[in-house]
N, C-alpha and C positions, 0 to 999 in steps of 0.2 A: 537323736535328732527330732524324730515325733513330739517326744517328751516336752519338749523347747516351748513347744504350741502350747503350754499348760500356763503359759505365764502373759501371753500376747494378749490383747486386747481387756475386755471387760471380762470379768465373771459372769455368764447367765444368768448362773445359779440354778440349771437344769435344761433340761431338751428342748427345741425348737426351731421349727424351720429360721432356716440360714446360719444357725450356730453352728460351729465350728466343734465338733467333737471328738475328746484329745484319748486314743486308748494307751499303754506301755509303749507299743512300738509302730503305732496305726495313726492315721490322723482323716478324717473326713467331712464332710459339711452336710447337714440333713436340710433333704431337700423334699421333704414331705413323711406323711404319714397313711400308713395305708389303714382298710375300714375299721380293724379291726385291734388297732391301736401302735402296730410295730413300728419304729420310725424308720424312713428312705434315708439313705447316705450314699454320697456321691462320693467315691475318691480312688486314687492311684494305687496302684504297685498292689491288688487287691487279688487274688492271683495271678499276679503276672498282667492284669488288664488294666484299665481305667473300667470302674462300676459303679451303677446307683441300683442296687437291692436293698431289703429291709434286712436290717443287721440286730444282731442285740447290744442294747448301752451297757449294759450289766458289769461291764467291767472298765468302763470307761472311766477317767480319772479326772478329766475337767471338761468344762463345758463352755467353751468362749465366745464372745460377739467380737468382731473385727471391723 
């Protein structure tokens, strides 16, 4: 279902606040960046919570605008 998010809206074409960030089985929206250059993601089912901490993209698979 995550996956699905890889096709929705526009291509980025990389990170940025308000993009929508697609990983295998994750999906999240970066809603900042903290000083030191890691990006904030906002999203669900993150364990078990809704959260915005700094994650890593490194495996993410698309990057969308909506």
């Amino acid at each position: 279902m995550a996956r699905s998010w890889a096709n929705e809206g526009m291509n980025a074409g990389g990170p940025g606040i308000g993009v929508v960030v697609v990983w295998r089985h994750h999906v999240g929206i970066i809603t900042g960046q903290t000083p030191d250059g890691q990006w904030i993601v906002h999203s669900g089912n993150d364990g078990g919570a809704v959260r915005t901490r700094a994650r890593s993209l490194a495996r993410a698979i698309a990057f969308r605008r909506v």
